[in-house]
C-alpha positions in Angstrom: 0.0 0.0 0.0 1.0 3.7 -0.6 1.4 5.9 2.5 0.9 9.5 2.3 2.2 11.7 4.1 -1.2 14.0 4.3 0.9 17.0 6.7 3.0 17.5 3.4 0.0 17.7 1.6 -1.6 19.8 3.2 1.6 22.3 3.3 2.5 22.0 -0.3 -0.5 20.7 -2.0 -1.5 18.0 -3.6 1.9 16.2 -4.7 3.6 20.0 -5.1 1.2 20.7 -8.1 0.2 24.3 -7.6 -3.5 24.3 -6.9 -6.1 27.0 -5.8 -7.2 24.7 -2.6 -4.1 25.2 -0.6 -2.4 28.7 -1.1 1.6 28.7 -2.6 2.3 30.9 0.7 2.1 28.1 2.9 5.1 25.8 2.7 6.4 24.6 6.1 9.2 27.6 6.9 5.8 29.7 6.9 4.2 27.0 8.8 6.5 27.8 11.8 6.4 31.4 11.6 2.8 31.8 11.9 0.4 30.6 14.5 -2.3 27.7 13.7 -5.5 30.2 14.0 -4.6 32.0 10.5 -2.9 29.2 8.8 -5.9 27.6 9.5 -7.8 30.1 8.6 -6.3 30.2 5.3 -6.3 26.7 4.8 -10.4 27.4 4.8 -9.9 30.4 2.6 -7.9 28.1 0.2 -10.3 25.7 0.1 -13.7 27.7 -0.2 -11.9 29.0 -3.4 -11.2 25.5 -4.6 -15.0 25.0 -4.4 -16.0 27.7 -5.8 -13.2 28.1 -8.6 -14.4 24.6 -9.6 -18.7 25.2 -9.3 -17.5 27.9 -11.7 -16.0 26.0 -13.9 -19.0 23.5 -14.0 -21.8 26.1 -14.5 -19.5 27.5 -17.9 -19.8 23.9 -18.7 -22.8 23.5 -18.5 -23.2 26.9 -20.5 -21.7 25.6 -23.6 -18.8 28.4 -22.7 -16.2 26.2 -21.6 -15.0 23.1 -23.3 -12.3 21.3 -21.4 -13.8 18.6 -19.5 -11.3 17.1 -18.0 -10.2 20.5 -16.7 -14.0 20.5 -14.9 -13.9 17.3 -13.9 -9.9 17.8 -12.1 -11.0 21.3 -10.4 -14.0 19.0 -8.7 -11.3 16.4 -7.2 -9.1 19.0 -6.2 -12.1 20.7 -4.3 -12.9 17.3 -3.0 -9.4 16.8 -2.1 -9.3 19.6 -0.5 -12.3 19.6 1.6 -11.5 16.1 2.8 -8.4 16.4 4.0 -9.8 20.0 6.1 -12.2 17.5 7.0 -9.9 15.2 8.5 -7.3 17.9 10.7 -10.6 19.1 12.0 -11.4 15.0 13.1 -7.7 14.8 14.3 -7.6 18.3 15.7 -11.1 17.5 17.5 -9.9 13.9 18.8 -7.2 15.5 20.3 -8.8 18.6 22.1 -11.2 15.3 23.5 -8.1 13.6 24.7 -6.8 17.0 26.6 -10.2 17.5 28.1 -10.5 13.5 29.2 -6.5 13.3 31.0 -7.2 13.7 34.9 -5.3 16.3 36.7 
């Protein structure tokens, strides 16, 4: 089986391609520099303009006005790429803040 590494993807992208889900300003030197409220915050930022690049793309599609399907149907799996793995630090970030609460003191 393949393992990913999904904290590198989530710093550089998906595989280092440049993509409008996570923003080229986050690598991990800018990881460190910043605190985890705004990169989050711009993880969501990154991500709501994945969605909304590719529901874009879809409705031009549907228009007649764009032609490139396969550039439709890889801005939906990058939203959906993008949205899962959010999904999944807010499950890991969650699980954690449980565990915290849960330790006796």
């Amino acid at each position: 089986m393949n393992n990913i590494d999904t904290t590198q993807l989530l710093a550089t992208g998906s595989h280092g391609l440049a993509s409008p889900a996570v923003p080229a300003a986050l690598h991990l030197a800018t990881l460190e520099t910043e605190d985890f409220a705004s990169v989050f915050k711009s993880m969501l930022v990154g991500v709501n303009q994945s969605q909304q690049h590719s529901r874009q793309l879809a409705e031009s599609f549907d228009k007649g006005q764009h032609q490139d399907l396969a550039e439709v149907m890889i801005a939906q799996q990058t939203a959906r790429l993008a949205f899962q793995s959010t999904l999944q630090v807010r499950n890991k970030l969650m699980t954690a803040y449980q565990d915290v609460m849960n330790m006796p003191v």
